[in-house]
N, C-alpha and C positions, 0 to 999 in steps of 0.2 A: 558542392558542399552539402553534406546533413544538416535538414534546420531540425530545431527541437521537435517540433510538429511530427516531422519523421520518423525521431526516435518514439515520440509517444506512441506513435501509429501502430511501428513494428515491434514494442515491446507486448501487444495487448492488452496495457493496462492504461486506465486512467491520467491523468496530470495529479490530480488529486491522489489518487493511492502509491504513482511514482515519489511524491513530495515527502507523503508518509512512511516510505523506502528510505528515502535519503534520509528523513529527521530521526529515525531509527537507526541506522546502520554510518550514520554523518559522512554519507557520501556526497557526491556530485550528482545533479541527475540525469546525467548520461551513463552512470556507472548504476547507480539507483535502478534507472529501467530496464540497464542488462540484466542485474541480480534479477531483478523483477519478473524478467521474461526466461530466464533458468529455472529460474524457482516453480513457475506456474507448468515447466514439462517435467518436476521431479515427482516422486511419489510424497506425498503430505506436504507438498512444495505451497499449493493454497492454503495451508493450513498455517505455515510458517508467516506466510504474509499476514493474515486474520492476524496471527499473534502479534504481528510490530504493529500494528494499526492500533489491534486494542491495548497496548504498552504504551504508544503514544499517547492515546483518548486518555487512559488513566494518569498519565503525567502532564497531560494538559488542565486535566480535573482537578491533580493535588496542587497546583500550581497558579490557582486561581481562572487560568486563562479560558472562560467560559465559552467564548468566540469560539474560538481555536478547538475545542474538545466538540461543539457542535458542526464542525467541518468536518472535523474526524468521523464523528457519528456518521453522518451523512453518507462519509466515503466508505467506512464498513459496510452499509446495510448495501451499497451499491457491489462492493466487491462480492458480498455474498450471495449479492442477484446474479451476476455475471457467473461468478463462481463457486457455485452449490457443495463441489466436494471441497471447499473450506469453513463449512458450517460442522460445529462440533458433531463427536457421535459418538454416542451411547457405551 
C-alpha cells in the first residue's frame, strides 16, 4: 500500500503546499498532490500553484486566521524557492 509520505515524495511538492492544493481546490490530498504534480509539468503550471497559495494566504488574512495565513506565507516563499518559474514576470 501507498502511504501519504509516498505520495508527497512523488508528487515534488511539499505537505505544506500539497494542503494549500487541497484547501484551494477542496480536494483530498492524494487528489491535491496529483493536481500538484500535473501542474508543476504544464506550462505556467507553477504559476497556477503560486496563485491558490496566494488565494489561500489572502482568505486566511480576511478571515482573521493570523496563524494559518503565516503558514501559508511560509509555504509560498518555499515554493518559490523550489520553483522559480512561479515567481511573477514582468
Amino acid at each position: 500500500m501507498i502511504s501519504k509520505e509516498d505520495i508527497v515524495a512523488l508528487s515534488g511538492l511539499t505537505q505544506d503546499e500539497i494542503d494549500a492544493i487541497a484547501e484551494h481546490e477542496h480536494l483530498a490530498d492524494c487528489m491535491a498532490a496529483t493536481l500538484g504534480q500535473y501542474l508543476l509539468h504544464m506550462e505556467h503550471g507553477a504559476e497556477k500553484i503560486r496563485d491558490m497559495i496566494v488565494d489561500d494566504l489572502r482568505a486566511a488574512r480576511a478571515g482573521g486566521n493570523h496563524e494559518h495565513a503565516r503558514c501559508l506565507l511560509l509555504s509560498l516563499r518555499q515554493f518559490l524557492h523550489d520553483y522559480p518559474e512561479g515567481r511573477r514576470t514582468a
